[in-house]
N, C-alpha and C positions, 0 to 999 in steps of 0.2 A: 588275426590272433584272437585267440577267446576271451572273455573279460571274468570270469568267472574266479574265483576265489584265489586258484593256483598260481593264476597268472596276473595279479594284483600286486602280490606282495613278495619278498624271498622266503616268509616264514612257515614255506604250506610243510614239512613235515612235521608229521603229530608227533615223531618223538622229541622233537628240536621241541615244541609245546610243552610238551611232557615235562621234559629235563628241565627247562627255564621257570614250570611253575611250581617247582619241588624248591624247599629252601635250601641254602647253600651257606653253609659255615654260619649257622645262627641269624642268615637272612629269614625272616620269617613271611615272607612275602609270596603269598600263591596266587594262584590266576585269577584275576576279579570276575564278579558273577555281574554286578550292576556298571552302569556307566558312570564315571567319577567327574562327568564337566559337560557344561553344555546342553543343548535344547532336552535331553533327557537323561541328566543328571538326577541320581537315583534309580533310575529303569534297571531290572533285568536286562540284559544283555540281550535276550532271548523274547524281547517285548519293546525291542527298538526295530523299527523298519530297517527293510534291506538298502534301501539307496540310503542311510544315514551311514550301516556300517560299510556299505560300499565308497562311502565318501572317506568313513576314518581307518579304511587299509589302505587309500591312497595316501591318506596326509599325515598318520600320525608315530611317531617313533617309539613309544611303551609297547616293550618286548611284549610284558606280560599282558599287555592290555589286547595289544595285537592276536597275540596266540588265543583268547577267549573269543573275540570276534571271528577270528578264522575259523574255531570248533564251532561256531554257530552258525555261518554260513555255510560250511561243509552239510548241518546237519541238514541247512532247507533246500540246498543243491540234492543233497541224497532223498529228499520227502518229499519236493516239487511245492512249499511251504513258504515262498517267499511272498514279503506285503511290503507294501509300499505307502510313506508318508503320503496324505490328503491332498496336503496344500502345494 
């Protein structure tokens, strides 16, 4: 089986993304751009390695947080753009 984006998480449809990071009844909550914990807390999303967000669609439960990592590994699956932490 592939390990690739879709098949990590249950959250791969972009509208399920969509719809979760639109507010809901005065939630004012939309999909995060930067990481909010952890070794690159502050980062762009989009400025974190892929085995980092590979590791937080395995482990982490924030809807919204999930569906921003999944739009961004979609984009560097579709651009062949993937990097990878140094150390």
């Amino acid at each position: 089986m592939s390990n690739s984006w879709e098949h990590v998480h249950g959250l791969c449809c972009p509208m399920l993304c969509y719809y979760r990071s639109q507010p809901q009844e005065g939630n004012k909550m939309t999909t995060p751009t930067h990481m909010p914990f952890g070794r690159y807390k502050g980062k762009k999303i989009s400025e974190v390695p892929s085995d980092y967000l590979d590791w937080a669609l395995k482990n982490l439960n924030d809807d919204h947080l999930l569906c921003a990592i999944e739009q961004e590994y979609e984009i560097r699956e579709e651009t062949y753009s993937h990097f990878y932490s140094e150390d």
